[in-house]
N, C-alpha and C positions, 0 to 999 in steps of 0.2 A: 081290778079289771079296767078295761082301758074305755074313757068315755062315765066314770061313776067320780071323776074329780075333775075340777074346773079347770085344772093346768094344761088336762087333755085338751080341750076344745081346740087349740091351735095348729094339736096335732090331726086330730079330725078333720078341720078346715082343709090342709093340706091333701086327706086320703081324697078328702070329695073333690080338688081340684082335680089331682089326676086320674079319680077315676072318670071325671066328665071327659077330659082330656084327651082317654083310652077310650071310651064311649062314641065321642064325632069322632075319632080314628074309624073306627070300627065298626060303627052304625050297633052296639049292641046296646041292648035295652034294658039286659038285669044289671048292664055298670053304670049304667045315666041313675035305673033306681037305686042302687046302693049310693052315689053320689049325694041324692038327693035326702038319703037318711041321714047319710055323715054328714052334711052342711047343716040338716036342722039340727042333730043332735050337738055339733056344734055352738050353733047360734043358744040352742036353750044352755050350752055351759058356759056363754058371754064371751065366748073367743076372742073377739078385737079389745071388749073390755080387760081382758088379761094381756092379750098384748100391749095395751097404752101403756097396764102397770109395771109392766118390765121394762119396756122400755122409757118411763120414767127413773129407773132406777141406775147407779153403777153398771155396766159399763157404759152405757150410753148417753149419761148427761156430764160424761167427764170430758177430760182433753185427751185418753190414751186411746180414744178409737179416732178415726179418721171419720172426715164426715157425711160418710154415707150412716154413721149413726142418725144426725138429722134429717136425713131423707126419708129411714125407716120409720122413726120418730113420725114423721110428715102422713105418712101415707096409712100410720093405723089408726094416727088421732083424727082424719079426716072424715073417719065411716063414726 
């Protein structure tokens, strides 16, 4: 089930972006609180701490990506 393993958390992060996203679209208030369960459930699965680990890994500490790998690199080791 999606949200009972760690790899989710990234994926959760993204539902809570847009569901805030569709939320101030919208002005509705059951997607701002779904938002707000997908970003904790999120955060308690260490979401940014899984993405630092991937993206310390193949393909992005190599030369075959271009370097917007270091930007993504940049921007999840920052939080």
């Amino acid at each position: 089930m999606v949200g009972d393993a760690d790899e989710h958390g990234p994926l959760l992060l993204m539902w809570a972006a847009v569901c805030q996203l569709n939320a101030d679209l919208t002005c509705d208030g059951a997607m701002s609180t779904l938002a707000r369960k997908l970003g904790h459930r999120s955060m308690e699965l260490r979401a940014f701490s899984h993405l630092a680990t991937q993206l310390a890994n193949e393909p992005f500490t190599g030369k075959t990506v271009c370097n917007y790998a270091s930007f993504s690199h940049l921007c999840v080791c920052v939080n």
